[in-house]
C-alpha positions as CSV (number, residue, x, y, z in Angstrom):
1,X,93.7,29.5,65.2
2,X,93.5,25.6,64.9
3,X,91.3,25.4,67.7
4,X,89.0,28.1,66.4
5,X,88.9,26.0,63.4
6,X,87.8,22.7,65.1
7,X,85.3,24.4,66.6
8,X,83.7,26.1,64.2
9,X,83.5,22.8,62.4
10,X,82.2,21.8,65.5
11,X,79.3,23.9,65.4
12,X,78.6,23.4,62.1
13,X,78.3,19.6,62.7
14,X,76.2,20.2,65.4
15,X,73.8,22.3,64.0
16,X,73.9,20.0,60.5
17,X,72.8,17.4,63.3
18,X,70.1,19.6,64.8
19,X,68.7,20.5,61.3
20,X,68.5,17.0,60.2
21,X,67.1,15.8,63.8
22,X,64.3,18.5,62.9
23,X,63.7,17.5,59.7
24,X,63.0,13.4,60.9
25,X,60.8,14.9,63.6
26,X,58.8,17.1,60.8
27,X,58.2,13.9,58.6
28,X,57.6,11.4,61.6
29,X,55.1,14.0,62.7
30,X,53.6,14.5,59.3
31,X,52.9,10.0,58.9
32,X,50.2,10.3,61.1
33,X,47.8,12.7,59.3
34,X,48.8,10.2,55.9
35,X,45.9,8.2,55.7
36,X,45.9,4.3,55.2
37,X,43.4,2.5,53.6
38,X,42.5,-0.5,55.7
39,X,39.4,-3.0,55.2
40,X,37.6,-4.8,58.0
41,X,36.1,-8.1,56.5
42,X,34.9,-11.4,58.4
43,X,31.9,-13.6,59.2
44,X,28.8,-11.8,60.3
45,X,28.1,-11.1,64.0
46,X,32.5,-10.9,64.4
47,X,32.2,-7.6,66.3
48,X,33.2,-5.4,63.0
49,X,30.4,-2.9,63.6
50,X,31.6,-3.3,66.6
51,X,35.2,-2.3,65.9
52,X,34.2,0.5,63.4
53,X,32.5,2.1,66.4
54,X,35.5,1.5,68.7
55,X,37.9,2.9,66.1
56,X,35.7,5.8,66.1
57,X,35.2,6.9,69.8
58,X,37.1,5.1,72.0
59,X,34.8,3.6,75.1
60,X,32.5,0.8,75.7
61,X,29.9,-0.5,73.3
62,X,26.5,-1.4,73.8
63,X,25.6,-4.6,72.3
64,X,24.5,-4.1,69.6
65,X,21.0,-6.2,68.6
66,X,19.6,-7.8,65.2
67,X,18.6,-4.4,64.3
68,X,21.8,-3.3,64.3
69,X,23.6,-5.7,61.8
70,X,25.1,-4.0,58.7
71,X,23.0,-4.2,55.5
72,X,23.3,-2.9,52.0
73,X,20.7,-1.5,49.8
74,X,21.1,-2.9,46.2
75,X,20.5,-0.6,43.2
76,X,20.6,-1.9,39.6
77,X,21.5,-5.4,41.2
78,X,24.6,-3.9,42.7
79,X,25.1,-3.2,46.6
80,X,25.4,0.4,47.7
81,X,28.7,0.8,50.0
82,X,29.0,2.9,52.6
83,X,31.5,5.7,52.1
84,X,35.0,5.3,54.2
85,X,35.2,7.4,57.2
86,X,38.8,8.2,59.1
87,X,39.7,7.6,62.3
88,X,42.9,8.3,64.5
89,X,44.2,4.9,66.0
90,X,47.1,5.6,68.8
91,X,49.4,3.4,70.5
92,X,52.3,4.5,73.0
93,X,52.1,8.4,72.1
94,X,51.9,7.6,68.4
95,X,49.3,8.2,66.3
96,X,47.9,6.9,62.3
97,X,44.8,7.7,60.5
98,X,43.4,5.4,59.1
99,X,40.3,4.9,56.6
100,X,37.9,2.4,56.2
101,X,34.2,1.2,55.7
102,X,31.6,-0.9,57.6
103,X,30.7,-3.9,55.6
104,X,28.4,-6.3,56.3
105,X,29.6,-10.1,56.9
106,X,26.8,-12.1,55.4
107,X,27.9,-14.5,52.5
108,X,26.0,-12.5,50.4
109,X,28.0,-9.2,51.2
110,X,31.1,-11.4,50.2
111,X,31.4,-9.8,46.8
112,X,31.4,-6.4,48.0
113,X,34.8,-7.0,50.5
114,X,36.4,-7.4,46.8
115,X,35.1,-4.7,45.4
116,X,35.7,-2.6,48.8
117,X,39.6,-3.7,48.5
118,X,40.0,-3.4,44.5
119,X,38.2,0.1,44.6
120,X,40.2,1.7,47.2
121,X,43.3,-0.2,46.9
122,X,42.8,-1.1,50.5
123,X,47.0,-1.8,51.7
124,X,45.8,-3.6,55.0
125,X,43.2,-5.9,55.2
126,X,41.8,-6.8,59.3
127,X,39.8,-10.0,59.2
128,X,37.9,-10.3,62.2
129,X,36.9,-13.5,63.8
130,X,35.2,-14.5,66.7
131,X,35.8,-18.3,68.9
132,X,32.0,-19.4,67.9
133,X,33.6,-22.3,66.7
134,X,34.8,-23.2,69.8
135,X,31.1,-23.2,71.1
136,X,29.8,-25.3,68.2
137,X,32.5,-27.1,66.2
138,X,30.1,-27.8,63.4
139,X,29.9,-23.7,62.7
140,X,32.3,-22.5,60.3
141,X,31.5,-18.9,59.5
142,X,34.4,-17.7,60.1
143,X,36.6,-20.7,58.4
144,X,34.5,-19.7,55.4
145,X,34.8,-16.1,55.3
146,X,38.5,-16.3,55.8
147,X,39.1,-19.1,53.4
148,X,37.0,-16.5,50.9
149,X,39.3,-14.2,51.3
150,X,42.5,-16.2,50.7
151,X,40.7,-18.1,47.4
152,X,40.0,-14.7,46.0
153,X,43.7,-13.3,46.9
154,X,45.0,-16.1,45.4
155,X,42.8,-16.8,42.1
156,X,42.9,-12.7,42.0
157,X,39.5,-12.2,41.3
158,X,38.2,-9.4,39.8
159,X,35.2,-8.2,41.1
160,X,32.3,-6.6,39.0
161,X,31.5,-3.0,38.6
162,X,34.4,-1.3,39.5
163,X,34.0,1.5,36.9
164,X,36.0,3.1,34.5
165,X,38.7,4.3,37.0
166,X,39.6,0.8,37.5
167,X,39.1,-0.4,34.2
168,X,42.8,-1.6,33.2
169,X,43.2,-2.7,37.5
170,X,44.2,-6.8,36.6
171,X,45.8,-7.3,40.0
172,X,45.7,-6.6,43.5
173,X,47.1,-7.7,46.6
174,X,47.1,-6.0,50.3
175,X,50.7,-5.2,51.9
176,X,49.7,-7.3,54.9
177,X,46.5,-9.1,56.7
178,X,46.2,-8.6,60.4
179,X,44.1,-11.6,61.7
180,X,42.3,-10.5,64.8
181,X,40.2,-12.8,67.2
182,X,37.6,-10.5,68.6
183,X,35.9,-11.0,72.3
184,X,38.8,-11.8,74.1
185,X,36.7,-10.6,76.9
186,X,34.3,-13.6,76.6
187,X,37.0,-16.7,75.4
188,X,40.7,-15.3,77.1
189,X,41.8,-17.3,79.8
190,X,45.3,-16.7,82.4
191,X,47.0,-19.2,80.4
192,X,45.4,-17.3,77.1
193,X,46.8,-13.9,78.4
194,X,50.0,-15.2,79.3
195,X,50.4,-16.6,75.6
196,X,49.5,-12.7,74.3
197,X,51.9,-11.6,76.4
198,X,54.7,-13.5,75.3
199,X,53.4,-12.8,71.7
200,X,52.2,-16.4,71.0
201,X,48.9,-15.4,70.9
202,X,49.0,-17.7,67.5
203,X,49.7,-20.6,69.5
204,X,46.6,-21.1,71.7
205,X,43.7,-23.6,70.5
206,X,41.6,-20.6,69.3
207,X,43.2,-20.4,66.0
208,X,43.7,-23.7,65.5
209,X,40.6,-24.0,63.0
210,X,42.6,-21.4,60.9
211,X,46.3,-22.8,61.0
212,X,45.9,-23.9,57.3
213,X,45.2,-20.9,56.2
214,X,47.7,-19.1,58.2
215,X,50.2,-21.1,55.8
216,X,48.6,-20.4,52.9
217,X,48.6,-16.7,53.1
218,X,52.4,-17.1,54.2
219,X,53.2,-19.6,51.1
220,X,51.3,-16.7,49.1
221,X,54.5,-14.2,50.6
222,X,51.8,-12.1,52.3
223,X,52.6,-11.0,55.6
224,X,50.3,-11.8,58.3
225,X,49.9,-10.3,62.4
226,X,47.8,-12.7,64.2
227,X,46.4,-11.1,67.3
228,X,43.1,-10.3,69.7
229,X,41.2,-8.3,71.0
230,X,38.4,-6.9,72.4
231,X,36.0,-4.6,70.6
232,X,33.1,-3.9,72.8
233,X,35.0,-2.4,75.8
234,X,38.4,-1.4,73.5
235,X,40.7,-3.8,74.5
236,X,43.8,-3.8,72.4
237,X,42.0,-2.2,69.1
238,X,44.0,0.2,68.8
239,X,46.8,-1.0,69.6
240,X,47.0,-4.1,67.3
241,X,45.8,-2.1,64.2
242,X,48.9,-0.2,64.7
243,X,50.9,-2.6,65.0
244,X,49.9,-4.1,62.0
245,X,50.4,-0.8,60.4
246,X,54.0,-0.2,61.4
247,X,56.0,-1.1,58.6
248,X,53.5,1.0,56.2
């Protein structure tokens, strides 16, 4: 009689077990149709266009030419944004949507990343940069357009024309900035790949030009992933957006 006790507690517990194990599985399943609101934002000529393409169909890229660079049309003095598309991102069997717009990198397209982030509330922010300063130490596109980014974070500045649904909005901030260094393809080396490997991809020389501002946006307590890839033939895109994405 004891023993039928035990194990009808027994089965009880296991199928308590097997109810809640379904239940994890059901909401684990159910993250990746949430969407997450991510904004893609660097220099022009990064590869972004690039990236949104990649993000979209995975394969290679045809270079893309001067006629292919991401413009706005301006109405009333204010730029026109493209609407956010999804896209499914996957990474060892897992899988995240995520949704995001192709913005132009041109200083004068600056404005439009903060109204881009304010507007949608964007939670992760990819800042893509390129190693043209390696090439030419003078040109600091990218130093600019990331040190852009952090002055506005950090002065919070409000962009113009958000409209009435953002009217009381008086701060934002992203949940985390993944840093990527595009064209691995073209700047990579063994001892490079070895450093990715290991995951001290932040070490080599490439981000040097940015280590300042890799402790500013840590003094600022937001979280940064530092990594690369490779856009145009889909080298870890996906796979270090979702990494970046993992805690969301």
């Amino acid at each position: 009689m004891g023993g039928s006790s035990l194990d009808s507690s027994g089965d009880g517990m296991a199928g308590e077990i097997l109810v809640a194990h379904g239940m994890w599985e059901v909401f684990r399943g159910s993250k990746q149709y949430v969407p997450h609101s991510v904004g893609v934002y660097g220099a022009s000529m990064t590869g972004k266009t690039t990236l949104d393409r990649q993000l979209t169909t995975q394969g290679e890229v045809r270079p893309l030419g001067e006629d292919d660079r991401t413009h706005h049309r301006q109405k009333r003095g204010k730029y026109i944004l493209p609407p956010a598309t999804h896209k499914r991102i996957r990474s060892s069997g897992l899988k995240k949507t995520v949704v995001s717009r192709d913005l132009g990198g041109h200083v004068e397209y600056h404005s439009a990343w903060l109204k881009d982030m304010w507007e949608r509330k964007v939670k992760t922010i990819v800042v893509v940069l390129d190693h043209r300063h390696l090439e030419d130490n003078a040109c600091t596109d990218n130093q600019v357009a990331l040190s852009y980014l952090i002055r506005s974070l950090r002065n919070q500045t409000r962009p113009k024309g958000l409209g009435l649904k953002r009217i009381f909005q008086r701060h934002y901030m992203p949940r985390r900035i993944v840093i990527l260094m595009n064209k691995a393809d073209l700047w990579m080396d063994e001892e490079g790949f070895e450093l990715w490997e290991k995951g001290f991809i932040v070490r080599h020389t490439v981000f040097d030009a940015f280590r300042q501002s890799l402790y500013e946006l840590q003094e600022m307590n937001v979280p940064v992933r530092v990594d690369a890839c490779s856009a145009s033939i889909g080298w870890n895109v996906d796979e270090a957006i979702f990494r970046g994405l993992m805690d969301l």
